[in-house]
C-alpha positions in Angstrom: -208.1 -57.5 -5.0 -208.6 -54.9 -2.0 -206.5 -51.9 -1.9 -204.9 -52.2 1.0 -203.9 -48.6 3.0 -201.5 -48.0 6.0 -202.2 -45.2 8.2 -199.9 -43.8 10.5 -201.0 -42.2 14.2 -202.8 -38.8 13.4 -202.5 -39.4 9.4 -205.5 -38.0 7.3 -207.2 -39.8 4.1 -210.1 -38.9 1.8 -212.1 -41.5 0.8 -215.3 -40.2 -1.7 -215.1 -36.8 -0.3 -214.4 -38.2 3.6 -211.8 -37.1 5.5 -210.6 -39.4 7.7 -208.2 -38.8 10.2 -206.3 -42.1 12.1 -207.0 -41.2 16.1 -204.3 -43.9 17.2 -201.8 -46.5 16.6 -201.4 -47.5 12.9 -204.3 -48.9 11.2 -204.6 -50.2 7.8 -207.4 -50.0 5.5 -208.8 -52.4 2.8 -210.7 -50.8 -0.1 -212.9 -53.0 -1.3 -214.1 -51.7 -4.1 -213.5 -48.3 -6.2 -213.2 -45.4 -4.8 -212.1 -41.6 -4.6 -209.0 -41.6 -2.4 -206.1 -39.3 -1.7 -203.7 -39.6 1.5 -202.9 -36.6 3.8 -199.6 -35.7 2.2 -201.4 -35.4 -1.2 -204.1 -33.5 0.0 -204.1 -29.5 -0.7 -206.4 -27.5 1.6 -208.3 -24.2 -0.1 -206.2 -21.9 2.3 -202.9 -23.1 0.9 -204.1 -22.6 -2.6 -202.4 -19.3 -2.8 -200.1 -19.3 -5.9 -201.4 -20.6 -9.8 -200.2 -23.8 -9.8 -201.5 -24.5 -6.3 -204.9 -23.3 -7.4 -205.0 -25.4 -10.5 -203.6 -28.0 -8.0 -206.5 -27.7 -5.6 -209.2 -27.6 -8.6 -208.6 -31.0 -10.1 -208.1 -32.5 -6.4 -212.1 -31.3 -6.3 -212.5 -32.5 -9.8 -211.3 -35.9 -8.7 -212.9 -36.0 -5.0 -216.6 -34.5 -6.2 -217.4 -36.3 -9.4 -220.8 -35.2 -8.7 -219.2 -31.5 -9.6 -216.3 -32.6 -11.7 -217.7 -30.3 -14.8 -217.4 -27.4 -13.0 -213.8 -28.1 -11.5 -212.8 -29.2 -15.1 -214.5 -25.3 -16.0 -212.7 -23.8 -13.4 -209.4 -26.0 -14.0 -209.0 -25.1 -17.4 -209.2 -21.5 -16.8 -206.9 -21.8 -14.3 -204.1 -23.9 -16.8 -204.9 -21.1 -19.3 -203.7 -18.2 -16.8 -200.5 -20.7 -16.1 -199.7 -21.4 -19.3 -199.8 -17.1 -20.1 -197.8 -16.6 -17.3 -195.4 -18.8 -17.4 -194.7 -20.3 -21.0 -192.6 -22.7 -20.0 -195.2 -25.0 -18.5 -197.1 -25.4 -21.8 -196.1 -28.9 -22.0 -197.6 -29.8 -18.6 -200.1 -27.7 -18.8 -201.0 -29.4 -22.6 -200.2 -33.1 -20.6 -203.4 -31.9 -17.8 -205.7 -30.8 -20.4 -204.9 -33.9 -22.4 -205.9 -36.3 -19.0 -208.9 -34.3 -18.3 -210.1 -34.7 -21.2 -209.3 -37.9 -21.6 -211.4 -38.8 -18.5 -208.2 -39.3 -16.4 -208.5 -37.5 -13.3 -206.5 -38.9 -11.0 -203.7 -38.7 -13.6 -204.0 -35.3 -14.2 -203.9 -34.2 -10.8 -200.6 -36.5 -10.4 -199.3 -34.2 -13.4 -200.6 -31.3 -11.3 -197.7 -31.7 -9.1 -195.2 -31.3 -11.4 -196.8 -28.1 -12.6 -196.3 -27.2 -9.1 -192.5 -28.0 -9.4 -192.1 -26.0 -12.1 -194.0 -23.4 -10.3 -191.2 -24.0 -7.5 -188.5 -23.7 -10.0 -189.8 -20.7 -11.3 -189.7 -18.7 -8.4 -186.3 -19.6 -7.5 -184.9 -18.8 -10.6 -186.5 -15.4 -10.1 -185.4 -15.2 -6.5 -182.1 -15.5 -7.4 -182.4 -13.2 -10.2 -183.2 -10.3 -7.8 -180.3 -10.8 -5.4 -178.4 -10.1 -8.3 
């Protein structure tokens, strides 16, 4: 059964490492068959990787775009979780719950979990924002 995707005007998609960006009225897509695919508002550019959890974010999007390269992302990703997880302790069980999915062969799944790392991440840095009005 075909996946089918609705794009709306000006809306972005990857498919297998192609971006494709919708130049007009809404479209829809039918995948036919498996592929790679991530929809615009799930899709992290490298300049917006800027904090830890965005970075680990935007190295298992890569993992799961570029299979091709998906042992170095998963290198580079679990370095990555390992700086998270010292910096802020209180992820450990996310950052366990990513490591168990990559290894696991589950990329897609652990870049799903990847956004609630960057929740936490969110939370975080509010808590400590709040902290220094005091």
């Amino acid at each position: 059964m075909p996946l089918k995707i609705t794009l709306a005007p000006e809306e972005k998609i990857i498919v297998n490492g192609v971006v494709i960006a919708n130049g007009g009225a809404q479209a829809t897509l039918s995948i036919m068959n498996r592929a790679q695919i991530l929809r615009g508002k799930d899709i992290l550019t490298a300049d917006d990787a800027v904090s830890p959890a965005s970075r680990v974010y935007y190295v298992l999007q890569c993992h799961y775009l570029f299979p091709d390269r998906a042992e170095d992302y998963r290198r580079t990703a679990e370095e990555f979780l390992t700086d998270y997880a010292q910096a802020a302790p209180s992820g450990a069980a996310i950052v366990d719950e990513i490591r168990k999915q990559l290894h696991g062969g589950q990329a897609y799944g652990a870049l799903r979990t990847a956004k609630t790392l960057l929740a936490h991440e969110r939370e975080i840095l509010a808590h400590v924002s709040e902290t220094a009005k005091l």
